[in-house]
C-alpha atoms as an extended CHARMM CRD file, in Angstrom:
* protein
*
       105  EXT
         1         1  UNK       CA              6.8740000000       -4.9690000000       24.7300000000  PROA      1               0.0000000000
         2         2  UNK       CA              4.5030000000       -4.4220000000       21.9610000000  PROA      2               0.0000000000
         3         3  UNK       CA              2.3750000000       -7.5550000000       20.8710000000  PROA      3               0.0000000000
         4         4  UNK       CA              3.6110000000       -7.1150000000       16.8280000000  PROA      4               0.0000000000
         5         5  UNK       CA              7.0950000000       -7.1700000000       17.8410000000  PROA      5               0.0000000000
         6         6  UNK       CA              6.7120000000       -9.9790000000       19.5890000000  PROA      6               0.0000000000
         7         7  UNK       CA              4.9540000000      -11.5240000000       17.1320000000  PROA      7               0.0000000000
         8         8  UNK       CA              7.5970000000      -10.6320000000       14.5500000000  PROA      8               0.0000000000
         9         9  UNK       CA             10.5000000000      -12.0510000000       16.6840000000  PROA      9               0.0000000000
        10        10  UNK       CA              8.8430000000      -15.6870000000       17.3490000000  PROA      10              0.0000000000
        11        11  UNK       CA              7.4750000000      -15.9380000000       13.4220000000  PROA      11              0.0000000000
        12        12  UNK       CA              9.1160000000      -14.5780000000       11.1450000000  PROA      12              0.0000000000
        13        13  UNK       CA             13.1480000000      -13.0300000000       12.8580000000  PROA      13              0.0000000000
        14        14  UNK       CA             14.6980000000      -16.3350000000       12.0800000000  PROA      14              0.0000000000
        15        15  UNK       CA             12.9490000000      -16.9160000000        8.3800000000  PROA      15              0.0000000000
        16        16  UNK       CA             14.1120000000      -15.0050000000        5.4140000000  PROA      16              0.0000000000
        17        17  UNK       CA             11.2580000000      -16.2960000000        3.6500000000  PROA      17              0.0000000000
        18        18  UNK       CA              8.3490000000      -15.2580000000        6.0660000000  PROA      18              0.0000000000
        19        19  UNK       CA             10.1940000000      -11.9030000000        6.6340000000  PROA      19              0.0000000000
        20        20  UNK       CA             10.4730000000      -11.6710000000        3.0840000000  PROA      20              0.0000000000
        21        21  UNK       CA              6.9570000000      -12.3730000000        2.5900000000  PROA      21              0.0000000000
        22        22  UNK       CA              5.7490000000       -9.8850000000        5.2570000000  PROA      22              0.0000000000
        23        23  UNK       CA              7.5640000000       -6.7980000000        4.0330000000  PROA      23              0.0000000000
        24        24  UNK       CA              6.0720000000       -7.1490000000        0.9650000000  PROA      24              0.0000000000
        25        25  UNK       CA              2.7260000000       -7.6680000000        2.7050000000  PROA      25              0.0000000000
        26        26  UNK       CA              3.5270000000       -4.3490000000        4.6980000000  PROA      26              0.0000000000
        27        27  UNK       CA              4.1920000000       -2.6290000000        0.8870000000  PROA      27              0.0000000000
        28        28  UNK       CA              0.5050000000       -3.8600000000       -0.3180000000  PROA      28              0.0000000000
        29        29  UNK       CA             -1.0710000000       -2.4930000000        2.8780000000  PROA      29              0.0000000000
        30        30  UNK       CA              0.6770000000        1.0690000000        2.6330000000  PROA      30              0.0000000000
        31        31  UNK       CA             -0.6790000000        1.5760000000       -1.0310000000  PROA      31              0.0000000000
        32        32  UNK       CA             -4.0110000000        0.5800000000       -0.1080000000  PROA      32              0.0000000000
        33        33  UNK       CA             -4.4590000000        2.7450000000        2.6560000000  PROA      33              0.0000000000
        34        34  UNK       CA             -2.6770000000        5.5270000000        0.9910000000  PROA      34              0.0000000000
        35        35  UNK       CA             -5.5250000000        5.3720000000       -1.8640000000  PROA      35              0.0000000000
        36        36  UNK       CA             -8.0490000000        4.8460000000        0.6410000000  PROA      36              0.0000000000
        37        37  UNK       CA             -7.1810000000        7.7560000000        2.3340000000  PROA      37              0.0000000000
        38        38  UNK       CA             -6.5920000000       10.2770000000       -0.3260000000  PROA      38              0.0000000000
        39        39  UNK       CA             -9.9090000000        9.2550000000       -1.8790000000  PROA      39              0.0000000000
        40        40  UNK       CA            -11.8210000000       10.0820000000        1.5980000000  PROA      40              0.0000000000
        41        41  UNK       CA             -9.6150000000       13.1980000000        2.1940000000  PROA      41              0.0000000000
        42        42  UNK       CA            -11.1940000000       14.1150000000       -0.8240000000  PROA      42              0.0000000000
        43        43  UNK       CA            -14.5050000000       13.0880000000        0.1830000000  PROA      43              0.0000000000
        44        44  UNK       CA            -14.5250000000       10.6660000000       -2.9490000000  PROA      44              0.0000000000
        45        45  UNK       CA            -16.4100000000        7.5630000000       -3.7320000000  PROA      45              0.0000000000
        46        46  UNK       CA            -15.0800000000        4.4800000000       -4.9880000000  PROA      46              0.0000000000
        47        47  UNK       CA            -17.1180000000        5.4740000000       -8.3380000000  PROA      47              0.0000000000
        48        48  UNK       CA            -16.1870000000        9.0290000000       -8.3970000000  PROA      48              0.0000000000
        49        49  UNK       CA            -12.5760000000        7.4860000000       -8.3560000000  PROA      49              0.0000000000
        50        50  UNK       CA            -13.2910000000        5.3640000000      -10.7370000000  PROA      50              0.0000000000
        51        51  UNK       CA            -14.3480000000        7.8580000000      -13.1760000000  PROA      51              0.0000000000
        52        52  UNK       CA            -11.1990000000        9.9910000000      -12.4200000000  PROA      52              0.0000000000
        53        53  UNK       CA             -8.6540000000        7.5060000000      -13.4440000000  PROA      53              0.0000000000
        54        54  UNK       CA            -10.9860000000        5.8180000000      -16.6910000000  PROA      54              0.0000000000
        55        55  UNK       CA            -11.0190000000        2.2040000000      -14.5910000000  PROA      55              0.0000000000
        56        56  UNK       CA            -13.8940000000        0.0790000000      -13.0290000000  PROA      56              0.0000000000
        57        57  UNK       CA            -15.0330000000       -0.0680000000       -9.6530000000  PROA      57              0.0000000000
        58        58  UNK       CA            -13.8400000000       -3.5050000000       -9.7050000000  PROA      58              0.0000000000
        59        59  UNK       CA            -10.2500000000       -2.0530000000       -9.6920000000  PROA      59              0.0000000000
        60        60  UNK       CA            -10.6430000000        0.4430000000       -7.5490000000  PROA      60              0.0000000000
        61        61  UNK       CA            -11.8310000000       -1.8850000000       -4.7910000000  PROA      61              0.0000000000
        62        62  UNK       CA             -9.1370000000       -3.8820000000       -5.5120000000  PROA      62              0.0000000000
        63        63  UNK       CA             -6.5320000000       -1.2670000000       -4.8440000000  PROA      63              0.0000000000
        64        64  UNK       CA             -7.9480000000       -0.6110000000       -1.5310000000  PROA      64              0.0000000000
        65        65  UNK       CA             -7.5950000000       -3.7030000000       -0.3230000000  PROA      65              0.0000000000
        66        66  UNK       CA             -4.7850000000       -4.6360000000        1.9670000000  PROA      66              0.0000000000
        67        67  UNK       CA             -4.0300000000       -7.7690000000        0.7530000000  PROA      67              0.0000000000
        68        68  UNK       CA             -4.3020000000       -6.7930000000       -3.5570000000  PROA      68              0.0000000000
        69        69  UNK       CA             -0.7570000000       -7.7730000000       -4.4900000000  PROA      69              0.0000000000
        70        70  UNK       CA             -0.7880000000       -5.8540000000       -7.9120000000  PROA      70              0.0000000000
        71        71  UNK       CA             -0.6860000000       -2.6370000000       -7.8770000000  PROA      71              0.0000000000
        72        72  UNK       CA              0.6300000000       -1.4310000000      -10.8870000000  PROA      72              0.0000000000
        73        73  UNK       CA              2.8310000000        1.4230000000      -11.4480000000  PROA      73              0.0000000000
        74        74  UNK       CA              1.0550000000        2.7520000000      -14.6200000000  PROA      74              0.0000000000
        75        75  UNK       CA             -2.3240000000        3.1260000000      -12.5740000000  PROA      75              0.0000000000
        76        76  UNK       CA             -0.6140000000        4.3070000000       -9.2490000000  PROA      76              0.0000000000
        77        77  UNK       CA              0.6280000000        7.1110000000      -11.7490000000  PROA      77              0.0000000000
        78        78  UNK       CA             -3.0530000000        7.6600000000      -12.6780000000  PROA      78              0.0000000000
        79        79  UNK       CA             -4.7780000000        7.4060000000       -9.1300000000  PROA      79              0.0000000000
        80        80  UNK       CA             -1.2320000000        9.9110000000       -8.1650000000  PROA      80              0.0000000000
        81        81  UNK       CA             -2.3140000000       12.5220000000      -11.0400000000  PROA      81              0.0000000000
        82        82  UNK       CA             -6.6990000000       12.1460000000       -9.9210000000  PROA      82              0.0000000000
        83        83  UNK       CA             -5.1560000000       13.6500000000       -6.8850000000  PROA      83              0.0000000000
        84        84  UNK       CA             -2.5870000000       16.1950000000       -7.8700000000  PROA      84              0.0000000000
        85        85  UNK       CA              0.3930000000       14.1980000000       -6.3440000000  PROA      85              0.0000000000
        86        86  UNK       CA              3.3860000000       12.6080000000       -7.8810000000  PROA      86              0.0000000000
        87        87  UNK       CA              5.1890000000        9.3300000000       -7.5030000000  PROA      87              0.0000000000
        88        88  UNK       CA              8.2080000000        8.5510000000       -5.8490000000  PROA      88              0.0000000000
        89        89  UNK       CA             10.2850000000        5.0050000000       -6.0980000000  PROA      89              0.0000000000
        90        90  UNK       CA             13.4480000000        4.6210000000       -4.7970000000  PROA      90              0.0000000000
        91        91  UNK       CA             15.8310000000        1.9490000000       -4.0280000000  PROA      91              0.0000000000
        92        92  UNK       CA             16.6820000000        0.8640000000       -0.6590000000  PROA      92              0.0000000000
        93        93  UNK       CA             18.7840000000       -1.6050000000        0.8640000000  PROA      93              0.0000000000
        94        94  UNK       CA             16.9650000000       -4.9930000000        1.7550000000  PROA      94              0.0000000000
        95        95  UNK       CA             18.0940000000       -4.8720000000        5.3020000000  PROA      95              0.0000000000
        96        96  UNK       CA             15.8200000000       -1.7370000000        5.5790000000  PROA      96              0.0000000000
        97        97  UNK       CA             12.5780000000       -2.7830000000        6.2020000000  PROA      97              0.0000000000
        98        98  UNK       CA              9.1420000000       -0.7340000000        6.0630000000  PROA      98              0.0000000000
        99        99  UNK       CA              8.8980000000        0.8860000000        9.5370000000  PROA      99              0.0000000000
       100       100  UNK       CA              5.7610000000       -0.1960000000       10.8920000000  PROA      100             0.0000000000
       101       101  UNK       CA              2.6570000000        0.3160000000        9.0120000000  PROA      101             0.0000000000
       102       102  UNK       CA              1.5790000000        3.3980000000       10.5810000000  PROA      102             0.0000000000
       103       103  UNK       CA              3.4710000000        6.1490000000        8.0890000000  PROA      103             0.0000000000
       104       104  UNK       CA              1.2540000000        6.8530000000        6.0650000000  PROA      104             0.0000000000
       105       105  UNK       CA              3.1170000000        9.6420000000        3.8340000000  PROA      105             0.0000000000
């Protein structure tokens, strides 16, 4: 049995809360490696980004970091635009959690 799933079942299966908390640490993690790899798929700096979506560097690192809880839709819009993409939100039920962390689409 994989280590994480273990993990998950002793920690956090029985607490709403801590399951709670690490779905939405899951959802910071995705959107920081999404940027971070679109930016070096691009063969982007952290500055060149910057300049691209009229921010600091400050802000940039912050969106690349895994544990940056505010991501805000208004700049995901202008990171999604720097790199020709659009953004999709939908609406799923809470009893569908993130699969994993390795999707990366």
């Amino acid at each position: 049995m994989d280590a994480a799933v273990i993990l998950q079942d002793r920690y956090y299966k029985e607490d709403s809360k801590r399951q709670a908390s690490l779905e939405r640490e899951r959802v910071d993690a995705k959107i920081a490696r999404n940027i971070y790899n679109y930016r070096t798929k691009n063969v982007l700096t952290q500055k060149q980004l910057t300049k691209m979506v009229n921010t600091t560097p400050s802000v940039v690192s912050r969106l690349e970091n895994a544990d940056y809880p505010g991501h805000s839709l208004k700049m995901l819009k202008r990171i999604a635009v720097a790199f020709d993409l659009r953004i999709e939100v939908k609406f799923v039920p809470a009893k569908q959690r993130l699969r994993g962390t390795a999707d990366l689409r």
